[in-house]
C-alpha positions as CSV (number, residue, x, y, z in Angstrom):
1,X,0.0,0.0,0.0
2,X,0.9,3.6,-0.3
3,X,0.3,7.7,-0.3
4,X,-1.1,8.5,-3.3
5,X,-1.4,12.4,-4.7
6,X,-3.7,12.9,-8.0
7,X,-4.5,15.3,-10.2
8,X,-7.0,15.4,-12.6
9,X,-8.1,18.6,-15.2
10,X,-11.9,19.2,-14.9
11,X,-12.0,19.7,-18.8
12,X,-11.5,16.8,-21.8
13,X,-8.2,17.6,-23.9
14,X,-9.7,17.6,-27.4
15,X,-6.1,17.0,-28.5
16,X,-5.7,14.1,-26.8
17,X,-8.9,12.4,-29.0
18,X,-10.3,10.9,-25.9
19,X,-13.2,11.6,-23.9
20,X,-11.9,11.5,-20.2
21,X,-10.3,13.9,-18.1
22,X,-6.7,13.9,-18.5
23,X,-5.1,13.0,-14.7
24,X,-1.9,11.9,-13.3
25,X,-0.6,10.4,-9.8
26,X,2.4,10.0,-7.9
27,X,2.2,6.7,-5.3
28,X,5.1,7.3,-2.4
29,X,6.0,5.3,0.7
30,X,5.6,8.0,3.6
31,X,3.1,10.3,4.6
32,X,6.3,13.2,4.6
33,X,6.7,12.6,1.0
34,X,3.1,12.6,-0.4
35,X,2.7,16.0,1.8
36,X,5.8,17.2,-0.4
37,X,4.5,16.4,-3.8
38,X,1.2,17.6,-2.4
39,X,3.1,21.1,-1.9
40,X,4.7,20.9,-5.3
41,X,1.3,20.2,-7.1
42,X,-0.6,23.1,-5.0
43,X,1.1,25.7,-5.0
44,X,1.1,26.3,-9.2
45,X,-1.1,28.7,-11.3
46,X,-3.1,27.1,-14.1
47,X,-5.0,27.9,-16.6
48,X,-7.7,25.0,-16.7
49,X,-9.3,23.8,-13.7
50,X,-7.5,21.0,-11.5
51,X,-8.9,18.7,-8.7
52,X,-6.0,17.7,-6.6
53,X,-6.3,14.2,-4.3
54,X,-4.3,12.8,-1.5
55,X,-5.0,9.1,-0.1
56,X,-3.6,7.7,2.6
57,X,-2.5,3.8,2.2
58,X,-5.8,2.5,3.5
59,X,-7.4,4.0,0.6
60,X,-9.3,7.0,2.3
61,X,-9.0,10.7,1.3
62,X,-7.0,12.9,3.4
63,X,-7.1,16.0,1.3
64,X,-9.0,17.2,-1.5
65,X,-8.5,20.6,-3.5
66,X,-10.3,22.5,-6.1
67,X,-7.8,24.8,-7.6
């Protein structure tokens, strides 16, 4: 099991010729690393909408932003 930090754009990339959201995530070991790449992934300016997600290893959400 481990942290997981998400991100996922709130609007379909047309140039991607798919219908889904476009997303990434990052799975770490330790609650001190997710926070970091937590940090990194907040604290951007973007021009499309972004829901970040942190889960913990026991699969519940810690943290959820709408940037």
């Amino acid at each position: 099991m481990s942290w997981v930090v998400r991100g996922q754009f709130s609007q379909v990339n047309v140039g991607l010729g798919g219908d889904e959201c476009e997303w990434s995530a990052v799975h770490v070991d330790t609650q001190e690393e997710a926070e970091a790449w937590w940090n990194c992934r907040v604290n951007h300016s973007r021009s499309q909408r972004v829901v970040h997600t942190l889960w913990n290893p026991q699969g519940e959400v810690v943290r959820v932003l709408f940037q």
